[in-house]
Each structure stands twice: as C-alpha cells, then as structure tokens.
N, C-alpha and C positions, 0 to 999 in steps of 0.2 A: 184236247180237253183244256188246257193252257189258257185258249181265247174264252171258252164258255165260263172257268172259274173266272178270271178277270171281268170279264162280261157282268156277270152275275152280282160279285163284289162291289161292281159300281154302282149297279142296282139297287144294292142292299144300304150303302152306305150315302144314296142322294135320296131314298127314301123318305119322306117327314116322319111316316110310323109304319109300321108293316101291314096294314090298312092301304099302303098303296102298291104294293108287290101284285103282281097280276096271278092270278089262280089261273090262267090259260097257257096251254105253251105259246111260246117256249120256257118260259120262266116256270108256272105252277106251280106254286105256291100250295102247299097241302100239307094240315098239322099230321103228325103219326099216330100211331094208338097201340095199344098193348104196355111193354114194360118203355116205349117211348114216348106215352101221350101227351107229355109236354113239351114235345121235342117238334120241328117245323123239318120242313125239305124244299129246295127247287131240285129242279132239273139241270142236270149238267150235261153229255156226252153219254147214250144212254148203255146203261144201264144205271149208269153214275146219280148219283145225290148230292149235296152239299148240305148236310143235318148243318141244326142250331136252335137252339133256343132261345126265349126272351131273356134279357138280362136286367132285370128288376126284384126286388127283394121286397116285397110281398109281389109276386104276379100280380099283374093286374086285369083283372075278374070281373064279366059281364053280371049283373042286377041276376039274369037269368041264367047265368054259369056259361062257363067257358072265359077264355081267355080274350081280354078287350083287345083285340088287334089295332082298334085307334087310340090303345096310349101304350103300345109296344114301340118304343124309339131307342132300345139299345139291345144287343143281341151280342150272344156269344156263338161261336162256331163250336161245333163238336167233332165234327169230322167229315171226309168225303169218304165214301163207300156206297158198293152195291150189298143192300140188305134184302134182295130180293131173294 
C-alpha cells in the first residue's frame, strides 16, 4: 500500500485544484456523505481510502451548491481507513 499512498500524494499535491484528480480508477476521486459529506476519498489498496478534506475557510461553494472542486487547491488529510 506504501506505493499507492505515495502514488496518490503526488497526485494530490501536482494537482492545480481537485477539479483535476480523476473520478475513474485507479484514483476515484469520490466526495462521502452522511456524518462525512464534506469529507473526499481516493482509492488506495482496496479496501483502503485516503479521506481529506478541502482546506479553505469558507469552503468554497458552487452558485448551485455543493463544493467548487475548481477553486479547491489546498486539502487536509484526515486519515487512511476502511470505512466500509
């Protein structure tokens, strides 16, 4: 799992905004919902996750709600786990 976190990392971090992380695997890119809806995930080594969030103070919010994925350009980790 070692290469996929690092993988991913680099991913996250050569990103312009999270508007270009791929929703496909292997990455998938896919926000959560319930008590985590503001919360994001890729894919690691499965069962595995890599959570995080945007890290902007006010989020920042489509016209038509939800979260503007193209001016999300800093991100916090929250954790790796299977939350399945």
């Amino acid at each position: 799992m070692e290469r996929d976190i690092a993988t991913r990392l680099a991913l996250l971090r050569n990103a312009p905004a999270l508007s270009a992380v791929p929703r496909v695997p292997p990455e998938r890119l896919h926000q959560l919902k319930g008590h985590r809806k503001n919360q994001f995930a890729i894919d690691l080594t499965h069962p595995f996750r890599l959570v995080f969030v945007p890290d902007h103070k006010p989020l920042p919010l489509r016209d038509e709600g939800g979260i503007d994925l193209t001016s999300v350009t800093s991100i916090m980790i929250v954790e790796i786990v299977d939350y399945h």
